[in-house]
Each structure stands twice: as structure tokens, then as C-alpha cells.
Phi, psi and omega in degrees: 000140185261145170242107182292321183244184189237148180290105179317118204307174140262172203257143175248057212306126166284118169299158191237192191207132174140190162341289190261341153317323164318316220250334191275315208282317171313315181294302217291338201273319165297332237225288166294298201304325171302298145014260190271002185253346193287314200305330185240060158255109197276126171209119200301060171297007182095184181303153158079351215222115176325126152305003190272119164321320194220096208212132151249108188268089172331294187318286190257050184028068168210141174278162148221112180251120202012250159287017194254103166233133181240134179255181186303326185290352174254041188300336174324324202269325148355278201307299155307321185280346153259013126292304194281347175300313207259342180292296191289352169272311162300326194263341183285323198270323214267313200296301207227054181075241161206072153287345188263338168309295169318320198211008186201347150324111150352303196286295186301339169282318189273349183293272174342291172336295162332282155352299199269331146263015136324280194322315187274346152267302208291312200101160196284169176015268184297340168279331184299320187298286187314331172272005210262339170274004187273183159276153205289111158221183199320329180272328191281329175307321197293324200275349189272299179276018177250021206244271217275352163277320178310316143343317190259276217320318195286335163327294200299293175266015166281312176297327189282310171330269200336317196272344183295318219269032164231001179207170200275116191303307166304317177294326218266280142017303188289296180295004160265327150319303173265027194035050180254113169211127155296159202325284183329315164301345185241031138279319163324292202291336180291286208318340181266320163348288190297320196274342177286310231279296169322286152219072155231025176280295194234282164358278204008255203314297190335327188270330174281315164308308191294295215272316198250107250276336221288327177308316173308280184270013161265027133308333192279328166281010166279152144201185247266046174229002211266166192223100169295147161275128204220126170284130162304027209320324142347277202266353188251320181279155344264153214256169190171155190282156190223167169229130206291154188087355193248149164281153173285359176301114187102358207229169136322151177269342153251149203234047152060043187277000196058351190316329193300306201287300196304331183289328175267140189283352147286348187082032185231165187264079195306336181292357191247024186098151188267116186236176193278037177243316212292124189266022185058012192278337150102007174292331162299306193298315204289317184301312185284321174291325203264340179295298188309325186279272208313326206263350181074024170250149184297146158313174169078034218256317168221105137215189183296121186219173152270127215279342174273310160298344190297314201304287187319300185305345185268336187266334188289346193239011147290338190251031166044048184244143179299126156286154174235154185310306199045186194231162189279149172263102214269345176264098158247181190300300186303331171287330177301247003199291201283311241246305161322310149311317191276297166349293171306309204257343160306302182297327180288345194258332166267016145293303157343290191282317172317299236238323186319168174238177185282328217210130193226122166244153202212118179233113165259135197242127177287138179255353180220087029264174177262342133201182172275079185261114181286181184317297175268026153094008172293163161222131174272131172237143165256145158225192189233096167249149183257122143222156218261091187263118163269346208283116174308016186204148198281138164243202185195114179265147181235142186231165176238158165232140167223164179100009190212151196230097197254133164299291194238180191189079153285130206237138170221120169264202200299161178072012176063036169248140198290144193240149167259025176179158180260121143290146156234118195295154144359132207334062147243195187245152158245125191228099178277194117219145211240124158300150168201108188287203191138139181295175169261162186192159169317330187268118200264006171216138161231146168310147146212165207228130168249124152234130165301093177233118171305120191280009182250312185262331174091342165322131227219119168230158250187145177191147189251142183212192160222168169218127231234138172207184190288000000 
């Protein structure tokens, strides 16, 4: 039987030391701390109102990011916020790559951990590769199911993270505790459990090659100023093992020890070109620095650069000219470009929020009939008002016309009983109808203006309708 493809190897990544390791592990302690700690951060919105900082409240169709409450109707602002998401991800990968892979992905983050209590039961590379070829016995059963009992907690509490940021963190806490959970909540929570378990588990590289679309098209944001992990070849070729004290004459400063490759968590060979699994996280550049110090060579042999200085350093040293470092160019077309965008649609989202108002009016003019002529030849239109109290306490609106020279202005509440004003309870909808007599006159359609003014603040919102005769 031919086998046309091969099984992919698993990868056993090595630890490392340095800089940017440094800089991953501070990110993944940060990034989870944000995580599992924002759901119980508390902020006092009054009676009656969740205390929760950060709540999407399924139930009761409202967001809350501190002082920021979003109703459904303000979904726009949803909507700007996975513009600027996906904008700011664009202008960050055209500047520096695919940093946000390298150092701030769920999948890479949730990877690491993972990783790392590999490390801390199994032992580092070479023991994980031997226990994983060894036959099953008492150590390897133990280092297997404590490895992998740990695996479902940190799962276990990443799904319970997740459902705390939808429900009150505490309440929700007692009913996990006392195995009071409604249904739908503990199928989230097995399902993110499993989907953690799964892949940052089993998966890992597999989801940034297969699964995951951003490797594919972040080429279309790059360009030659974008700042890559990048081989000297200049300086490194050609490579071969050296033994310290022998000369370098004739030969390259790498001297093909792999540290680079065993160290990265995808499994690739930065010396063969920057290809689309490598996620920029710099663990290679940290292992070829630390190879560089024992060998008695300056640093930087593998590290971050531009494909424009790569360009520039090959021709200075076609022209037996000293290379230089050179420096990235953080202002171009394409960042302007991205940097415009985030500017634009930022100032649009805090104008919005600037600018919202307490109280949203809404007029429907009933169409069936579209009017009425009563007994003594007046016409009457019905309408329908909605209005919208975000205020954490009940008011009472007085309404107005203007544009209509009106007989009469009946307010009908709930059963059609006549009201001398509209309530509305606390962070609801009121939903009215409003009569409006009016003489008959030559114009069978008129513009009118309803404003709506809260009678505790004198603030005022406003909708344009018409009224309609014969």
C-alpha cells in the first residue's frame, strides 16, 4: 500500500531562557489573571442593578462594562468594537508581525500552561520524547494521569471562567459548589472544559496550521518593513559544528546545534526563511543568543528584523562594506492607512457614548386606520410610543407637539386608561398610545415633532412623525 502523506511528528518543545521568554511567561501571568479575575471585580450602579464590573446579562438584555451600559439597541457599539479589534490586529501584525500569535492568543496562551506543566511532571524534551516511547508502567501511568488530571482543572476553570462573565460570579460559584446549575450552564462549561482540554492539550500547533484562517492571509498585511524573525545567513553561513578555541576562518558563526528548531513551538526551521506556522514569539532568537554567549559570539545571529534591512545588509557586504543594523520605519502607507482607521472609528465610538442620552424615544404612527373622522368632523391619528428609560430609577415624561395646531392629546396606558403622564419603571421600555384630534385642513399629510421631556431632569428626546387626513 502507498502512503501518499505522513503523520505529522508531535512536537516536544524545549525550554529556554531569556528575553522573550521572559516576556511570554509575564504575558501568559497576565492575560490569565485578567481572565479568571475580571468576572468578580465589583462596580456599584445602584439598587436594583448588577454589581458586577463586567456582565453580559443574557436574561436581562444588557451589557455592562463599568460604567458603560449597553442595550440591545445600541448594538452599534457591539459592532465598532470588532472594528477596532480586528483594525488593531491589522496595524499591530503590519508593524511587528504576528505578535499578537506569538504572545497574546488564547491558543498560545493556554498552550504554554499547558506546556509547562508538561515540563513540571514529565521533565523537560528529551524525558517527555523517552516517556512518551517508553511501555506503559507505574511511573509513566502516574506522570500521565497527574499531567492530564491537571489539564481538565485548568479546563474546568476556564469554562467556569467563561459562564461567570454571564451571570452574577458569586451566585453562579455557590451553584457550582452546591451542584445547582441550570442545564444550559453546566453544558457550557463540560463543552469549554473539553474544548480547553482538547486544544491546548492535544491540538496545539495544529490550530494555527489547519484551523485557524489568520496564518493564511496575514501575508496580505505584511510588507518589506514589517518586522520578522529573521536569519543572518550573511553571518551565519556556512554552518557547521565548531569546537570552542579552533578557528572561524572559512566557516559561518552558526554552528547547526538546532537549538533554534527544538526550542520552537511549532517545529520549524527559522534558517530555511520566515514561513507561515512561525508565530513570532522570539524563542529561537532567545536559545541562538544563549548558544552565542557559550561560543564567545556577539548576539543577534537570529533575531528580529526587516526584510529591508535584510536587503540593505547583503548589498553592504556585496560591496565589502561594514553592515549595519539599521532601524524599522514605523511610519508608512499602509500604517497610516490602519492607524486611520482605528482614529476614525474610535472617535466615532466615543462620540456615541459621549453623546448617548438617558431616555430613547420611539413613534410609530398606526396605519390601520391611517385616520379617523369623528362625529364633529375632527381626525384623529393614533399613535404608538415606545420609550426607553436607561435611568436606574423610575420617571415620568410629559409629552409634546409641535407642527400641528391640535384640538385634543389623549395619553392611553396600559387597558387604554387615560394617564396624565408616561412612566416608565427604571431600565425599561414603556410602551403607549397617543391620540391626537387635529382640525381637517387642506394638507392630507403634515410633518409633527413629539418631544418627550422628563419631568425630574426637564431633558428632553425627541422623533419626528406625520399626521395624516383626508
Amino acid at each position: 500500500m502507498v502512503q501518499l502523506f505522513a503523520k505529522d511528528e508531535k512536537i516536544y518543545p524545549q525550554r529556554t531562557h531569556g528575553l522573550f521568554r521572559t516576556l511570554k511567561w509575564t504575558a501568559m501571568v497576565v492575560l490569565l489573571g485578567i481572565y479568571y479575575a475580571a468576572p468578580w471585580l465589583r462596580y456599584d450602579r445602584g439598587p436594583h442593578v448588577p454589581d458586577q464590573a463586567i456582565l453580559i446579562d443574557l436574561v436581562g438584555q444588557r451589557g455592562y462594562f463599568f460604567g458603560i451600559e449597553i442595550w440591545p439597541q445600541e448594538v452599534y457599539l457591539l459592532v465598532g468594537l470588532l472594528i477596532l479589534a480586528a483594525i488593531g490586529l491589522f496595524f499591530a501584525t503590519s508593524l511587528l508581525g504576528r505578535v499578537w500569535c506569538g504572545y497574546a492568543c488564547p491558543q498560545t496562551v493556554w498552550t504554554d500552561l499547558f506546556v509547562l506543566v508538561e515540563h513540571l511532571i514529565q521533565g523537560d524534551r528529551n524525558a517527555r520524547r523517552k516517556l512518551d516511547a517508553a511501555p506503559w508502567t507505574l511511573e509513566k501511568i502516574w506522570k500521565k494521569l497527574l499531567t492530564h488530571a491537571i489539564w481538565l482543572l485548568i479546563g474546568l476553570a476556564t469554562g467556569g471562567a467563561w459562564v461567570f462573565y454571564f451571570n452574577d460570579a458569586p451566585t453562579l460559584l455557590d451553584g457550582i459548589l452546591h451542584l445547582d446549575l441550570p442545564g444550559l450552564t453546566l453544558v457550557w462549561i463540560i463543552a469549554l472544559t473539553l474544548s480547553t482540554y482538547f486544544m491546548a492539550g492535544y491540538a496545539r500547533e495544529n490550530i494555527c496550521k489547519f484551523a485557524c484562517p489568520y496564518a493564511r492571509f496575514q501575508s496580505a498585511m505584511f510588507d518589506r518593513d514589517t518586522l520578522i524573525i529573521s536569519y543572518a545567513g550573511e553571518r551565519g553561513e556556512p554552518r557547521g559544528k565548531h569546537k570552542i578555541g579552533t578557528s572561524w576562518e572559512g566557516r559561518g558563526h552558526c554552528i547547526d546545534c538546532t537549538a533554534c528548531v527544538v526550542v520552537c513551538p511549532m517545529g520549524i526551521d527559522i534558517r530555511n526563511g520566515l514561513q507561515y506556522e512561525c508565530i513570532s514569539c522570539g524563542l529561537c532568537v532567545d536559545a541562538c543568543n544563549n548558544v552565542m554567549e557559550k561560543m564567545k559570539l556577539p548576539r543577534g545571529l537570529i533575531h528580529y528584523d526587516t526584510e529591508n534591512n535584510q536587503h540593505r545588509r547583503a548589498d553592504e557586504i556585496a560591496r565589502q562594506a561594514v553592515p549595519t543594523r539599521g532601524r524599522m520605519k514605523w511610519i508608512r502607507p499602509r500604517t497610516v492607512f490602519y492607524a486611520a482607521i482605528l482614529f476614525l472609528v474610535g472617535g466615532l465610538m466615543l462620540g456615541a457614548i459621549v453623546l448617548r442620552t438617558e431616555t430613547e424615544l420611539n413613534i410609530i404612527h398606526n396605519r390601520s386606520p391611517l385616520y379617523v373622522r369623528l362625529s364633529d368632523g375632527t381626525i384623529r391619528n393614533n399613535y404608538q410610543i415606545k420609550v426607553l428609560n436607561k435611568t436606574h430609577s423610575d420617571r415620568d415624561y410629559a409629552v409634546k407637539i409641535d407642527g400641528l395646531t391640535t384640538r385634543r392629546v389623549e395619553l392611553l396606558g396600559a387597558g387604554d386608561v387615560a394617564v396624565p403622564s408616561l412612566r416608565v419603571p427604571a431600565n425599561s421600555v414603556g410602551e403607549f398610545r397617543v391620540q391626537v384630534m387635529a382640525e381637517p385642513n387642506a394638507s392630507a399629510r403634515v410633518p409633527v415633532h413629539f418631544i418627550l421631556t422628563d419631568r425630574t431632569t426637564g431633558k428632553a428626546a425627541s422623533h419626528d412623525s406625520y399626521f395624516i387626513r383626508p
